[in-house]
N, C-alpha and C positions, 0 to 999 in steps of 0.2 A: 781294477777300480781306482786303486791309487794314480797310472797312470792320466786313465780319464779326468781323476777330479784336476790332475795339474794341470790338464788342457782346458777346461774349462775354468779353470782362475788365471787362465793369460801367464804362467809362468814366465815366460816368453814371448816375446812382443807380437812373433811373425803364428803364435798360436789364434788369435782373432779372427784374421783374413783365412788362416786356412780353416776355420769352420764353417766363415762364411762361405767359401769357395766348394768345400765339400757338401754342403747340405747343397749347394745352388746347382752343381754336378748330378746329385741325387736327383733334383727335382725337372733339372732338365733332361733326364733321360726317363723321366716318367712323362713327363711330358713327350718327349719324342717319341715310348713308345707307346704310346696313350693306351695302357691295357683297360681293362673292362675290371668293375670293382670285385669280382671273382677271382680274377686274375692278380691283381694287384694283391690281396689278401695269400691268396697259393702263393704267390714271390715271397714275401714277407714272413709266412709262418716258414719257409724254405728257406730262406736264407738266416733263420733263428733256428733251424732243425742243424744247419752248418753248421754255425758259429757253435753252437753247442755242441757240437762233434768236434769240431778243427781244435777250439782254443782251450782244452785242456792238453793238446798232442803239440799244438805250437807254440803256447805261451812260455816252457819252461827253453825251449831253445831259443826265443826272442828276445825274452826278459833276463835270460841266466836264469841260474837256481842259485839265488843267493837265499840266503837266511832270513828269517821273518825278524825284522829289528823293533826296538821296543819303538822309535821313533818311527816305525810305520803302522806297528801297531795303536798306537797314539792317533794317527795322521787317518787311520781307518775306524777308529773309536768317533772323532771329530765328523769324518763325511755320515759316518749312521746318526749318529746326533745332530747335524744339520737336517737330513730326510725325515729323522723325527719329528723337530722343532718346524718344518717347513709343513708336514702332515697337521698338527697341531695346530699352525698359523691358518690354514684354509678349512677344517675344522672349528676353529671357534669365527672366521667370517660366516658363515653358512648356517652357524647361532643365530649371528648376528642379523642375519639375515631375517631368519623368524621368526626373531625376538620382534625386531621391526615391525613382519606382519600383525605380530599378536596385539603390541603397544599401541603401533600408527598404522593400520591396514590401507587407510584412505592415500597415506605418504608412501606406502610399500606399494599398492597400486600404481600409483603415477610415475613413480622411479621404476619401477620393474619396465611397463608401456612405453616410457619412452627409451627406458635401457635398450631392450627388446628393438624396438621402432627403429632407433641407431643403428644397432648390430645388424637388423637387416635391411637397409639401408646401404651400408656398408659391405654384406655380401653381394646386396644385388649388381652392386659398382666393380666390386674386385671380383677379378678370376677362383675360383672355387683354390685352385694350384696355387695361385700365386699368394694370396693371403695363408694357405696351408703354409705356406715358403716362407713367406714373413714370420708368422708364428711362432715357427717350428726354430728359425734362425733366432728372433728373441729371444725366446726363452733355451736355447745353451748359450747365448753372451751372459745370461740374465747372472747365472754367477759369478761372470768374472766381471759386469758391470759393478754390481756389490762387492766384489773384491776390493775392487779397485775409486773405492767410495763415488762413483759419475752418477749413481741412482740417487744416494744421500744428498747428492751438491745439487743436482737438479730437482729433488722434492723441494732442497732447503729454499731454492732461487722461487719456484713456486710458492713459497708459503710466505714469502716478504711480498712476495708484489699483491698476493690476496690481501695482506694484512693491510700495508698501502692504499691499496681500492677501500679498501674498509675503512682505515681512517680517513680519507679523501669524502667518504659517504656519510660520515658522523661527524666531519667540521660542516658538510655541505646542509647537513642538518639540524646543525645549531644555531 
């Protein structure tokens, strides 16, 4: 676990492309062998039926059997408390959500139809795969995006030029 979380916080510069590169590998060999969603599922719970066999018999001659240090124990305390705090975060959206309905049903409506209307929209344009691939690639940069402050610098660059529009609207309005 500890090693995963430092691959996806970019430890390492050349760790970015090769996730991109591996997930893209992944998704072109599902593509190639284009199984059927049976299939696909049988592979998947198979290759989790492995991995749960293999890497307790491989991890200790990959990794060594060094000591559990307090500084990893620390560093494993941190990645459960972010899964925490990230459960929590999409838990109180999904409040939020309802809250919406109950308060502004009429604004939850229309945001919902054309959220909705968008997204599919948006599938009907992109490859079922290929948006899976995008996805999927997003969200494991998504932590080392936030690592490495580029999500904070690009809300921040968004939220001046709204602000700009906005005061551009309220001189235009005076």
């Amino acid at each position: 676990m500890l090693v995963a979380d430092r691959v996806l916080r970019w430890e390492k510069a050349w760790f970015p492309p090769a996730i991109v590169g591996v997930v893209s590998l992944v998704f072109l060999i599902i593509y190639y062998l284009d199984p059927s969603v049976l299939s696909g599922v049988s592979c998947f719970v198979m290759f989790l039926c492995l991995a749960d066999y293999l890497v307790p018999i491989l991890a200790p001659r990959i990794f060594g059997s060094n000591k559990w240090t307090t500084e990893q124990q620390q560093r494993f305390h941190e990645i459960c408390s972010n899964v925490v705090k990230t459960r929590r975060r999409a838990v109180g959206w999904w409040k939020r959500l309802f809250t919406l309905k109950e308060e502004k049903p009429k604004m939850y409506f229309v945001t919902m139809i054309i959220s909705l209307a968008a997204v599919a929209w948006v599938g009907q344009q992109v490859h079922n795969l290929l948006l899976t691939c995008l996805i999927v690639t997003f969200l494991l940069l998504l932590p080392g995006l936030n690592q490495h402050g580029i999500i904070s610098k690009y809300i921040g660059m968004a939220k001046r030029e709204i602000n700009k529009l906005l005061k551009q609207k309220e001189k235009k309005n005076e």
